[in-house]
C-alpha positions as CSV (number, residue, x, y, z in Angstrom):
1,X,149.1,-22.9,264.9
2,X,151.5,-21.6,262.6
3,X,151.6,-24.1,259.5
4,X,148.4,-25.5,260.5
5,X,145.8,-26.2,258.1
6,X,142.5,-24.0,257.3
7,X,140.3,-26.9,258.9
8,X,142.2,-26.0,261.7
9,X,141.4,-23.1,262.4
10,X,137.7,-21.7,264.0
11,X,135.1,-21.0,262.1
12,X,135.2,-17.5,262.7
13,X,138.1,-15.7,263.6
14,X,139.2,-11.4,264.0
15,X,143.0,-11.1,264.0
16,X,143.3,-7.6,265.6
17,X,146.2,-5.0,266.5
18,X,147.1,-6.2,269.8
19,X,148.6,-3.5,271.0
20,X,146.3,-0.3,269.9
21,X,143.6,0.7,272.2
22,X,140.6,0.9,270.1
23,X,140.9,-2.7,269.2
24,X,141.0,-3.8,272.2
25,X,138.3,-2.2,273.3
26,X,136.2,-3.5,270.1
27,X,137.4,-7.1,271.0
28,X,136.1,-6.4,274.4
29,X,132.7,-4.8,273.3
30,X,132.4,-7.8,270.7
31,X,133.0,-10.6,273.1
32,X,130.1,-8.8,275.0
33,X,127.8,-9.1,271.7
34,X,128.8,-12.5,270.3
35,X,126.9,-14.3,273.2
36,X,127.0,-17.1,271.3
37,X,130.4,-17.3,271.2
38,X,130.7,-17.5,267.4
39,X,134.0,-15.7,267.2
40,X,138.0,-16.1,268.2
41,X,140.4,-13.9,268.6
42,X,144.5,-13.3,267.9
43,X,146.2,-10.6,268.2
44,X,148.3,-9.6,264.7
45,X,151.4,-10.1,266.4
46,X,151.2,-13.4,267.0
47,X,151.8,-16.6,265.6
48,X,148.3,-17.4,264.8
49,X,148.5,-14.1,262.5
50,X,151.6,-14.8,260.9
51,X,150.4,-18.4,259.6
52,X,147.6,-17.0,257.9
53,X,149.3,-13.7,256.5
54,X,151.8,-15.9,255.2
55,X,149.1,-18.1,253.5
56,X,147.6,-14.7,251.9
57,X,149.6,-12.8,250.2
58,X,147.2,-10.5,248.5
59,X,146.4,-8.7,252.5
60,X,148.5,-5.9,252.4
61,X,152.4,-6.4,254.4
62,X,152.1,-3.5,256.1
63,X,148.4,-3.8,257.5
64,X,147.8,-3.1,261.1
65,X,144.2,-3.3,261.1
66,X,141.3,-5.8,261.1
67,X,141.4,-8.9,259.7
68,X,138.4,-11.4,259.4
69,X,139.0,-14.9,258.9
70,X,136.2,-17.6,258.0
71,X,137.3,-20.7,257.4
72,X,134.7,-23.8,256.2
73,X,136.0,-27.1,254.6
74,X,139.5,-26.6,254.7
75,X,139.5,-23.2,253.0
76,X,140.0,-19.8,254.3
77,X,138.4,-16.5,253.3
78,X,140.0,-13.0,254.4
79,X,138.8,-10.0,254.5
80,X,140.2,-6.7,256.0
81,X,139.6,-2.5,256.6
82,X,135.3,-2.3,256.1
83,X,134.6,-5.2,254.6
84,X,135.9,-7.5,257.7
85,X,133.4,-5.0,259.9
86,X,130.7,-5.2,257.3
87,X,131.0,-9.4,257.3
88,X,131.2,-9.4,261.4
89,X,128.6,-7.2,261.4
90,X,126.4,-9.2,259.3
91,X,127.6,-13.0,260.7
92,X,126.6,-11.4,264.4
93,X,123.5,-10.2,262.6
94,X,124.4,-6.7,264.2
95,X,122.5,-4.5,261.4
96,X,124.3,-1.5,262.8
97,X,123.4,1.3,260.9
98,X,127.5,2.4,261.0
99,X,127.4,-0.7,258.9
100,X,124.3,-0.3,256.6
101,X,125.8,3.1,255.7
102,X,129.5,1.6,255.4
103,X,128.1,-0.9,252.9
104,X,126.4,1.3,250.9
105,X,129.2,3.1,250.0
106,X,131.9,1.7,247.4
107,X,134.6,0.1,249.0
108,X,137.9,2.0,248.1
109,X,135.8,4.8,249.9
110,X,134.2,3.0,252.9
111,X,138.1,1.9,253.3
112,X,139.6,5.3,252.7
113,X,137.4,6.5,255.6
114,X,138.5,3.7,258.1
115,X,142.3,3.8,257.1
116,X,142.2,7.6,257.9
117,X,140.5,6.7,261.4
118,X,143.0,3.8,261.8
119,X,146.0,5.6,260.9
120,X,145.3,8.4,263.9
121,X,144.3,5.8,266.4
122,X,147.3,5.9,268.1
123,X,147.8,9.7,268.4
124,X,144.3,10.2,269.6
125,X,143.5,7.2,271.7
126,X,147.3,5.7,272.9
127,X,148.7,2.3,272.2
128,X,150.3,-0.5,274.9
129,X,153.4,-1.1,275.0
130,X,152.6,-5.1,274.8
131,X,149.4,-6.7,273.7
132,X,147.3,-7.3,277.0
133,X,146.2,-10.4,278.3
134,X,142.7,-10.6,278.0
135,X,140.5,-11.2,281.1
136,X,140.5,-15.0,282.6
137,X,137.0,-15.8,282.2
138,X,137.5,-15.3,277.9
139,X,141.1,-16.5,277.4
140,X,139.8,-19.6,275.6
141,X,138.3,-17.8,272.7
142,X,142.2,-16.1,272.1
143,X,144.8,-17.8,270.3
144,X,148.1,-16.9,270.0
């Protein structure tokens, strides 16, 4: 998809870090929530990632974190660190209260707090050596 247009793109998309853990576990538990089947998923290392970090240059170059992506009429909108949790949160009408307390806060600190867990995700949890393959029965809602 790289190059592609916006109105290419799904409605809702969660570029993740495919190769940590944690995300991949969240992926996991969110494909379990999103029975709907509302959201798609790429890993940041791939080519679907690279398009639209290219296309916005204001998402930090060295982020290896969430990234939300909601595209409508050929335009994009990104969000990333609490806010892409907070707007998941809300488009899978979640109400967690992780998320009602997250959004109460102002966002430099709501981010502060996940860029510490984030940057200690590896250490404490491990990391693949290669983004995994997800299981057969959801490969269609990954892109590259």
């Amino acid at each position: 998809m790289v190059g592609e247009p916006a109105a290419r793109l799904p409605a809702r998309l969660v570029l993740y870090d495919g190769v940590c853990v944690v995300c991949n576990k969240a992926v996991q538990e969110l494909i379990k929530i999103d029975r709907a089947e509302q959201l798609r998923f790429a890993p940041l290392q791939g080519a679907t990632a690279a398009a639209i970090l290219q296309r916005h240059p204001e998402i930090p170059a060295d982020l290896d974190s969430i990234v939300y992506v909601e595209a409508s009429n050929g335009q994009e909108q990104v969000s990333w660190y609490s806010e892409a949790i907070l707007r998941i949160d809300a488009d899978l009408g979640l109400q967690s209260r992780l998320a009602w307390w997250a959004g109460r806060l102002p966002r430099w600190c709501a981010d502060l707090a996940y860029r510490l867990f984030a940057g200690s995700r590896y250490r404490i949890f491990g990391k693949f050596d290669a983004c995994p393959l997800p299981p057969p029965e959801v490969r269609r809602r990954f892109l590259p």
